[in-house]
Each structure stands twice: as C-alpha cells, then as structure tokens.
C-alpha positions in Angstrom: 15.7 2.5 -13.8 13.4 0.8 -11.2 12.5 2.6 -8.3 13.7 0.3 -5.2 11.3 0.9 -2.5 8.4 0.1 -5.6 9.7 -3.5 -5.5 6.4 -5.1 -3.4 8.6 -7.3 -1.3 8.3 -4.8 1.9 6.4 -6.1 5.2 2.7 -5.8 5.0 3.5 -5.4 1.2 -0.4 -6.6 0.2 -1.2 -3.3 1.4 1.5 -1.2 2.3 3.4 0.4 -0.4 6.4 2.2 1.0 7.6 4.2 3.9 9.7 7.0 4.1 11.5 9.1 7.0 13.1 12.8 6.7 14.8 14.2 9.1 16.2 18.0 9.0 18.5 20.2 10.6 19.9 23.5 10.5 22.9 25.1 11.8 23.4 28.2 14.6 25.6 29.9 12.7 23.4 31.2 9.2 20.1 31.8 8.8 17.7 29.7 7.1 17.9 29.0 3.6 15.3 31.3 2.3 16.7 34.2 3.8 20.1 33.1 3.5 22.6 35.2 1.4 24.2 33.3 -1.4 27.8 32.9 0.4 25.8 31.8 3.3 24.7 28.6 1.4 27.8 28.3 -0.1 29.2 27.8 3.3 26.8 25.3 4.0 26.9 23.8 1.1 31.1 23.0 1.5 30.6 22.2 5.1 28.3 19.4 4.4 30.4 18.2 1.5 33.2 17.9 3.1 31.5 16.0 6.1 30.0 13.9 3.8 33.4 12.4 2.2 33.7 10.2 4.9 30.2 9.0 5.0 26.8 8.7 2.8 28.2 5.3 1.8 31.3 6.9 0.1 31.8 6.0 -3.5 28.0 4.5 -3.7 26.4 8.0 -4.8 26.9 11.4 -5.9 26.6 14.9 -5.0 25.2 16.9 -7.9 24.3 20.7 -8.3 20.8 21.7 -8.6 21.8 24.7 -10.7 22.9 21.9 -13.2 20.1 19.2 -13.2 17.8 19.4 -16.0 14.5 20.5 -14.8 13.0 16.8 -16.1 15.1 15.4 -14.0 14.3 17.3 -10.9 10.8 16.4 -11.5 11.6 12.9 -12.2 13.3 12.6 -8.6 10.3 14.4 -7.3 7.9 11.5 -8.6 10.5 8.8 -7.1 10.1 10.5 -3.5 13.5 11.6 -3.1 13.1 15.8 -3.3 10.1 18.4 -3.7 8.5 19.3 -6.7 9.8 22.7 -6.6 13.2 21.4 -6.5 14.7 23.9 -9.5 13.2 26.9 -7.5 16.0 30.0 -6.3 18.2 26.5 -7.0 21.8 28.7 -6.4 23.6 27.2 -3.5 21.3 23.8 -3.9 23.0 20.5 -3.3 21.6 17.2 -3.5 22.7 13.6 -2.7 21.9 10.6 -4.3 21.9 6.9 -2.9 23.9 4.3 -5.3 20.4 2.2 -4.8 18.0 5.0 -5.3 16.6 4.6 -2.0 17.6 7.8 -0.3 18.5 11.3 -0.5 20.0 14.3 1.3 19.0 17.4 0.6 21.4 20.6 0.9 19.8 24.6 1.6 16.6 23.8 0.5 14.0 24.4 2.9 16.1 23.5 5.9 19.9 23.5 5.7 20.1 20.1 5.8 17.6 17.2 4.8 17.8 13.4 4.6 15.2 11.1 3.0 14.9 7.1 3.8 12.9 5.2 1.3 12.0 1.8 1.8 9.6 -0.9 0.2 6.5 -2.1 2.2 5.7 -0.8 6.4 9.1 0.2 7.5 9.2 3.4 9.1 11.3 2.2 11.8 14.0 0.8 9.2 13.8 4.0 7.1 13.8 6.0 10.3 17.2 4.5 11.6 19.1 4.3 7.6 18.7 8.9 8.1 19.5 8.5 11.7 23.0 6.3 10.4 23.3 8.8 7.2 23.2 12.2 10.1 25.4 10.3 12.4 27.9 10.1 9.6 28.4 13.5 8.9 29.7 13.9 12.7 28.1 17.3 13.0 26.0 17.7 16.0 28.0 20.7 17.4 26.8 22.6 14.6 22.9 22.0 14.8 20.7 24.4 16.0 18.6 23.0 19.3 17.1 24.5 22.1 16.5 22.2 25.1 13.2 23.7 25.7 11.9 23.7 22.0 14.0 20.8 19.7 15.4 21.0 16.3 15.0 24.5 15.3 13.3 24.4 11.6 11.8 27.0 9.2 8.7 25.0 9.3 7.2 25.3 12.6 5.6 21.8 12.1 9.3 20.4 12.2 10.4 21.7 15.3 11.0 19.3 18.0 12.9 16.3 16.7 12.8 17.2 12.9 11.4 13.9 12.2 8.6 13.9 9.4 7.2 10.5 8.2 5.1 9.4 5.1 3.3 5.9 4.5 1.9 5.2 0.9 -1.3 2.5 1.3 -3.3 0.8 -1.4 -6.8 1.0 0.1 -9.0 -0.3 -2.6 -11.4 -2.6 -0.5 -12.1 0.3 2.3 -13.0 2.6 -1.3 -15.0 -0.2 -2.5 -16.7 -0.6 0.9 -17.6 3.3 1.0 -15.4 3.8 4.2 -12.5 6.5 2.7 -15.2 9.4 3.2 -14.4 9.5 6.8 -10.8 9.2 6.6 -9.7 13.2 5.8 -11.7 13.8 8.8 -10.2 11.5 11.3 -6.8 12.5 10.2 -7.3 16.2 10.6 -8.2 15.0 14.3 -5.2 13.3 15.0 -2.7 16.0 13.2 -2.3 13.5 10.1 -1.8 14.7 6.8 -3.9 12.7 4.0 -3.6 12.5 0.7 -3.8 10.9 -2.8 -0.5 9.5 -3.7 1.8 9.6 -7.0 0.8 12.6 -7.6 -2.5 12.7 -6.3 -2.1 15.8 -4.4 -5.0 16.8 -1.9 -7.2 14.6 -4.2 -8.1 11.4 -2.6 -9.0 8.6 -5.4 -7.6 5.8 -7.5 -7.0 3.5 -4.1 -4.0 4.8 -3.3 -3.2 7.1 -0.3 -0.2 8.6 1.5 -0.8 9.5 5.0 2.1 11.9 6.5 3.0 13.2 10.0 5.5 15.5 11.1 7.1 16.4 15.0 4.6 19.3 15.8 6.6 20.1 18.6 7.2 16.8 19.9 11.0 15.9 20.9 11.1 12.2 20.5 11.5 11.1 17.1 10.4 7.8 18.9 7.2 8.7 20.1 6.0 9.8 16.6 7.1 6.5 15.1 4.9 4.8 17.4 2.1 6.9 16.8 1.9 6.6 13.5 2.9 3.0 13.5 0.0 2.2 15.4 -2.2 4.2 13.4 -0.6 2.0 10.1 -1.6 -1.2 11.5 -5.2 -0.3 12.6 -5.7 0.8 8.8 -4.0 -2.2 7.2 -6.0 -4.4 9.1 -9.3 -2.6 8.4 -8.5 -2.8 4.8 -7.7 -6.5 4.6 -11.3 -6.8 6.4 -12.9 -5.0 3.6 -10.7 -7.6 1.1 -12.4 -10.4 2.9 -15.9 -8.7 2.7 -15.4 -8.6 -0.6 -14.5 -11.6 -1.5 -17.4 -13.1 0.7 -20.3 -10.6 0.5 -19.5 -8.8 -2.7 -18.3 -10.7 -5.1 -19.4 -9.2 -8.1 -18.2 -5.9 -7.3 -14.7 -7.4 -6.6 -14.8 -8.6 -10.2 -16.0 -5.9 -11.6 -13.1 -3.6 -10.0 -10.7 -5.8 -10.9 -11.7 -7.0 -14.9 -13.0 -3.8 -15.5 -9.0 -2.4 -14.4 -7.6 -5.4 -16.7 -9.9 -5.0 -19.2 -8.7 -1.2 -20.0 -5.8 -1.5 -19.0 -4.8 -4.3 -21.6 -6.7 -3.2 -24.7 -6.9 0.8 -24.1 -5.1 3.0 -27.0 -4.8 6.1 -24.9 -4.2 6.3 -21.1 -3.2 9.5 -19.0 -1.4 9.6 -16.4 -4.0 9.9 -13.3 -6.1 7.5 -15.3 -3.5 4.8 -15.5 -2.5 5.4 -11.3 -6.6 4.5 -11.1 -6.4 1.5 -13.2 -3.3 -0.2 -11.7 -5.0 -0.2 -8.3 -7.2 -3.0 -9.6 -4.7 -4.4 -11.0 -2.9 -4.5 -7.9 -5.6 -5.8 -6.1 -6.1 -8.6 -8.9 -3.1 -10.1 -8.7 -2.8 -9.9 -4.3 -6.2 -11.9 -4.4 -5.1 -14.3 -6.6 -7.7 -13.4 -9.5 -4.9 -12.8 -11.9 -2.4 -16.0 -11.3 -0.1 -15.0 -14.4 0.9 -11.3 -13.4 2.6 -10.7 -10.2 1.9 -7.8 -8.3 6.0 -6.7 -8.2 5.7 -7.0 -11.6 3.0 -4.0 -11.8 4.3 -2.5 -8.5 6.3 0.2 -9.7 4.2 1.6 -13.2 2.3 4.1 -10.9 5.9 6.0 -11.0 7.8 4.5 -13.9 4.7 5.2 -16.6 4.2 8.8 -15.1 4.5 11.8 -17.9 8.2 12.5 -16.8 9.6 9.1 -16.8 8.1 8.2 -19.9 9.6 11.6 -21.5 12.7 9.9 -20.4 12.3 7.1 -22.2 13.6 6.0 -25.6 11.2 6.5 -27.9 9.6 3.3 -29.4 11.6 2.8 -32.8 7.8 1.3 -34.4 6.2 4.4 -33.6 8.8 7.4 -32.9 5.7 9.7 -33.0 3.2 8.3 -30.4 2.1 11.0 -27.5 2.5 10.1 -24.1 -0.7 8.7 -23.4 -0.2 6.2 -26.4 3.3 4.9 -25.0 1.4 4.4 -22.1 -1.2 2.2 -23.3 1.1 0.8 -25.3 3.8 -0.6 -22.9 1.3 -1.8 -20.2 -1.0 -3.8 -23.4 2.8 -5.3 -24.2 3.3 -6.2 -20.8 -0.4 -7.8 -20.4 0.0 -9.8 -23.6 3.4 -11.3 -22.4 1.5 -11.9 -19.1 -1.2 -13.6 -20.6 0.2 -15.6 -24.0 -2.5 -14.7 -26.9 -4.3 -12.3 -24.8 -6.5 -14.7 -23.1 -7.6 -13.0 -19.8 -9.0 -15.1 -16.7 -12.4 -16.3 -17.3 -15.1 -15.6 -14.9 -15.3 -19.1 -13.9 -11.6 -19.2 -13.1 -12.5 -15.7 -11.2 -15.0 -17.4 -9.3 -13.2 -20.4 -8.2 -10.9 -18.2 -7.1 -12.3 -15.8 -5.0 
C-alpha cells in the first residue's frame, strides 16, 4: 500500500519530504495513561469512541484494538509515521484510528489520553496542523480537556504542555552533506529547542541525506506561534540546501556525479542491500532524478522506497514466487534492480556525457 504523504507532489517537494502535526490532550477527570487503572482507560477509550461516530470522516477508517494488532503491524504503522515504535507496549485499554487515506491517525491512552497525527506530502505544516485541529473539533469534547489558563494543555510530557502541538518536518539535505555544512546543524538546533535527527529510522544518527527536524510547545500556548517558528526555520534550510545544489552543479561537478552514479550504480546492480544502506543510497537517487541527471526515473517514483523497502514492509510482502527463499536484503536488491531495469530499457544507465550536458 503506498504511503500517501511519500508521493513527492507536496510544496517545496525537491527538498521537503513531508510534514506532520500532533496534537494531544487529556481529560480532568483520570489520570494519565501510565498510571491510569485499566477501567480508567476503558472509560476513555468508550468516551472517545463514541465521540468519534459522528466524526474522523465516518465510514472512511477504522478503530482497531491494539491488544489485537500483530506486533508487525504496529511496527509497520510506526515506519509510515502514524504511531510510536513502542506501540504494543502495556497495550490493554490501547485504541487506534486509522485514516481511509493513510494520512492520519488518532491515538487512544497511549502516552496522552488522546493523540491525533496529520501527515502530509511536501512543506505543509500549516495544512497538517489545521486537518488534527478539524479531526479534535469533531469529537466536540472540549469541556472534557484538561487546561489551566496559566499553564495550557496539561500533558504527561512536560515538553507538551502549553498548546499540545508537536511538529515534525522530514528534509533531503544531500547538497548541505556534500558541501560539509550538516556538522553544525545538531548544534544550532539544540540552541533553538529543535529536535534533529536521522529520518526513516535513523534515530539520533544523522546520515544518508535525510533528516527530520521536530519541535514541540515547551510551554508556549499558541499552537500558531510554533508554526511560525519552525516554518521559518524550514525555509531558511530549504533555501540553503538548494544553494548547495547549485554549488554543486557549478563548482563541483564531479562530486555531484560521483554521489549520484555511485547511488545508481549500487543501487541497480547490488545483490544484497540492508535496510540503512538502501535509505543511504536512495538519497542519490533522489537527488539524480530532481537535477535532472536521471531523465527516465522520476523522483515520485522512488519517493516512497525509504519506507515501503524497510525490513517490516518487506516481511509483509508476498514472497517472490522465483525465489520464495531470498532474505530480506536480497528482495531488496532485487525489487529496486527490477524497478531500474524497467526505468532504463536493457540496463543502459546515463552516460557521463549525457551527465555533463546536463548538469
């Protein structure tokens, strides 16, 4: 199933990947989830159901019981953005919602009592921001919420408090790596209360081109406010990266191509390919086909492998009925070299002429 906000038709979409807003909420009347008692979240849990019948785009989703999911699956949603990776955890009294169009998800007695992720493709924060804002306003339950004039949205997470807004951008930075100007970029957002990252998995390890820069309310009230903040902070990186692009294509061409073939070249003739090396490689790729260097493979096209090619999607594949036995990393290699061939009919790559003339 493709993962809609990995479609590379969002705004900004030569750099920016995706966007995604969260907001959260608990209610006066139980404690928080983790120390909740098990009819406690069962209350919540009906409460928010029964809200919800009304709302969440009635009869384009579904309400499913984390006690019942298959931990694969859990996972699966995990990589696509939508829940944590500790989903299955203490999962009695769990609840989540899924969006008919996989873009969006509430989450029920997890950390918070209530949590609702926005996905969408490209630099949309402010359109992912106002589809949670239309998904809370739904469920009509505002008397319920626990606020404090003085303080906010009351969360678990002290980080949440204030307007329970948390934000998330995922960038493809590979001409600010190429350039050597990522080193300073942890540092800079630990100044300015950013959380930086490598994203798809990438954890607190910062590589492969790819990064996902998060913030979250910190005590501030207006959900608007923090929009524009990191909005602003969005736009001052994408333009710094297409810089870089333009550097690159002018100052340092041979290192452009280099990237980029070197990505292709593995990528469409490797046997084996892991997971985090594959999330590497497609960055090139990526960048390949936005410059133009690779005119028969669109970048949608290769947009959403650093998700659907990850371990557990792949596990959740039919097996290839060729080669029932092949390990992950082999199925891997194997459907991107498929993919490349069809791309380029007998497996003739750009030359480096065509390269030049190009860039």
């Amino acid at each position: 199933m493709p993962v809609p906000w990995l479609n590379g038709k969002g705004a900004e979409g030569d750099v920016a990947v995706a966007s995604r807003a969260e907001l959260v909420r608990n209610f006066s009347f139980v404690p928080f989830p983790e120390t909740a008692d098990n009819d406690q979240r069962e209350r919540v849990r009906t409460l928010i159901r029964q809200a919800s019948q009304n709302g969440l785009d009635a009869g384009r989703g579904g309400w499913f019981a984390v006690e019942g999911l298959d931990i694969e699956i859990c996972r699966q949603l995990a990589e696509r953005w939508l829940t944590e990776p500790d989903l299955p955890a203490d999962a009695a009294g769990k609840d989540v919602w899924l969006s008919g169009n996989g873009e969006a998800a509430v989450l029920v007695n997890h950390r918070e009592h209530l949590s609702i992720r926005a996905c969408k493709a490209g630099f949309d924060l402010s359109g992912a921001v106002a589809r949670a804002e239309q998904w809370l306003a739904a469920l009509n339950l505002s008397t319920m919420i626990a606020f404090v004039p003085e303080l906010g949205y009351i969360t678990s997470c002290p980080k949440r408090q204030g307007s329970g807004l948390s934000l998330s951008v995922i960038l493809h930075l590979p001409g600010l790596l190429l350039r050597d100007r990522t080193e300073a970029l942890p540092r800079a957002a630990k100044q300015m209360r950013i959380q930086i990252g490598g994203a798809f998995g990438g954890g607190e390890r910062v590589g492969g081109g790819f990064f996902e820069f998060a913030w979250q309310a910190n005590g501030e009230r207006q959900g608007a406010i923090l929009v524009a903040a990191a909005e602003k902070v969005i736009r001052q990186l994408i333009d710094s990266e297409r810089r870089a692009r333009r550097e690159l294509r002018f100052n340092d061409r041979e290192r452009l191509l280099d990237y980029v073939g070197r990505a292709y070249g593995i990528l469409r003739y490797a046997a084996r390919l892991r997971e985090s090396e594959m999330i590497g490689l497609v960055s090139g790729l990526r960048l390949g086909c936005r410059l133009g260097l690779l005119p028969r493979l669109s970048a949608t096209e290769v947009e959403g492998w650093p998700v659907l090619l990850r371990d557990r999607h792949l596990q959740a594949q039919p097996e290839d009925a060729s080669s029932p036995t092949r390990n992950g990393c082999e199925r891997r290699a194997l459907l991107i070299k498929r993919h490349l061939r069809q791309a380029e009919p007998g497996g003739v790559e750009p030359s480096q002429r065509q390269w030049q003339e190009q860039v």
